[in-house]
C-alpha positions as CSV (number, residue, x, y, z in Angstrom):
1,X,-15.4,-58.6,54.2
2,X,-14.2,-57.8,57.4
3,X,-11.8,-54.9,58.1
4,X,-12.2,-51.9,55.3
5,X,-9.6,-49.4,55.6
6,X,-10.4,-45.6,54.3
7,X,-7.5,-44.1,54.4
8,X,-8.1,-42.8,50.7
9,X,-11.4,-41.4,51.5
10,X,-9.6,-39.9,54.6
11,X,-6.6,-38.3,52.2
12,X,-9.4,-36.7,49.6
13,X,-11.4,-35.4,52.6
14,X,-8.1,-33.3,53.5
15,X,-6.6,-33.0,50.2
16,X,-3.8,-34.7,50.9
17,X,-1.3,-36.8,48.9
18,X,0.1,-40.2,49.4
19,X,3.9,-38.5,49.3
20,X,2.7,-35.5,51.7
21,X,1.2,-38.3,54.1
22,X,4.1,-39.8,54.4
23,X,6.2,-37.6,54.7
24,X,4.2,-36.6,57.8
25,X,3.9,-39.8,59.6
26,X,7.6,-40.9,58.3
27,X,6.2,-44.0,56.6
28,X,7.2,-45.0,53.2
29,X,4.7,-44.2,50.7
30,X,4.9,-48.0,49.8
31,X,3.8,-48.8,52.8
32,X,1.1,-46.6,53.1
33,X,-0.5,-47.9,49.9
34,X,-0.4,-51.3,50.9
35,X,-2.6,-50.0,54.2
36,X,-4.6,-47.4,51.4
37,X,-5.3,-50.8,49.2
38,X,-6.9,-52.6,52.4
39,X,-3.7,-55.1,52.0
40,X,-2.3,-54.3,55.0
41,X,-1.9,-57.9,57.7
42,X,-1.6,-55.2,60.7
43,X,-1.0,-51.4,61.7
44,X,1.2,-50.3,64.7
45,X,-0.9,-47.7,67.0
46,X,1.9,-45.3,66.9
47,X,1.0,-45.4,63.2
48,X,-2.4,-45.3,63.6
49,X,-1.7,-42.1,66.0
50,X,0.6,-40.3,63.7
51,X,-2.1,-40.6,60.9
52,X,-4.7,-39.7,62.7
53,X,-2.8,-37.1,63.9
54,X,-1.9,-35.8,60.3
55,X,-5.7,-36.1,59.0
56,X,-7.1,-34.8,61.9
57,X,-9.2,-37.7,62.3
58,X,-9.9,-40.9,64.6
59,X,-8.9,-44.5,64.1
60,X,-13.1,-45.4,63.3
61,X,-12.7,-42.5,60.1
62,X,-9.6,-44.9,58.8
63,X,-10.6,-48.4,59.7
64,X,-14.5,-49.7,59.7
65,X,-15.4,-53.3,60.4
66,X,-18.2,-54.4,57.5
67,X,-19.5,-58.0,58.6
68,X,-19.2,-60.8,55.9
């Protein structure tokens, strides 16, 4: 399985909408569901940062490695 990305657990936790997200971190929505949807190649740290920053959370909260 490898990477599993939570971002939507993450959002629920704080309540917080795909649009509102974005807005905060100044990525495109579309983007942001193609990382929510675990069909994301790569993330940039500064992304990384700026949603951890706007869940209050850390990077092991979003991303979790499951072995195959």
């Amino acid at each position: 399985m490898g990477i599993v990305v939570n971002l939507d657990v993450m959002m629920a936790k704080r309540k917080m909408s795909l649009n509102e997200l974005s807005e905060r971190v100044q990525v495109t929505p579309a983007n942001l569901s193609i990382l929510k949807t675990g069909k994301a190649k790569a993330i940039r740290f500064s992304t990384l940062e700026a949603i951890c920053e706007a869940l209050n959370c850390q990077p092991g909260d979003i991303l979790e490695y499951v072995p195959n």
